[in-house]
N, C-alpha and C positions, 0 to 999 in steps of 0.2 A: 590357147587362143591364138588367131590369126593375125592379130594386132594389125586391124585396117583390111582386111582382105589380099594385102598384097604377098604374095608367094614368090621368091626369086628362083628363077630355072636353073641356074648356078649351081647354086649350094643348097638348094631344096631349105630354105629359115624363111622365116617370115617375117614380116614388119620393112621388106624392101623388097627393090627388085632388081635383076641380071645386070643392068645399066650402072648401078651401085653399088652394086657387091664388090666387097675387096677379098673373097675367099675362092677359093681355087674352086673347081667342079668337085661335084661328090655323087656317089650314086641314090637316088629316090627310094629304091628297096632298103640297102642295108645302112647308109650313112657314110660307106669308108669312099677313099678317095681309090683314082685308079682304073678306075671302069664305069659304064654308064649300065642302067637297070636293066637294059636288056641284054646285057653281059653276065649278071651279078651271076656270083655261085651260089648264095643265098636262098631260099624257099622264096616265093614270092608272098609278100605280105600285101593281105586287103587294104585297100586305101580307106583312110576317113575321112567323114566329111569336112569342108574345109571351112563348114561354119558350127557345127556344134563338135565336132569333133568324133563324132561314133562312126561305126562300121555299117556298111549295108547299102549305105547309099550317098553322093557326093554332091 
């Protein structure tokens, strides 16, 4: 779950945002720190959506 809809740009968690975050950046594809997602080496993964959670559509 989203806890409140709020997504932080930062560290890609939820229940805060960018302005709040006390964690370093992290990439949106894979989770690790170091690079941003359009760097990652990783496959790119579907995003889910950001209110039930499933694939296909956001």
């Amino acid at each position: 779950s989203n806890q409140g809809g709020k997504t932080c740009y930062t560290c890609g968690g939820y229940g805060h945002m960018s302005r709040d975050c006390n964690q370093g950046s992290k990439c949106y594809n894979c989770g690790n720190s170091g690079h941003i997602s359009r760097e990652c080496p990783e496959e790119r993964k579907e995003k889910a959506c950001y209110k039930c959670n499933e694939v296909g559509h956001i």
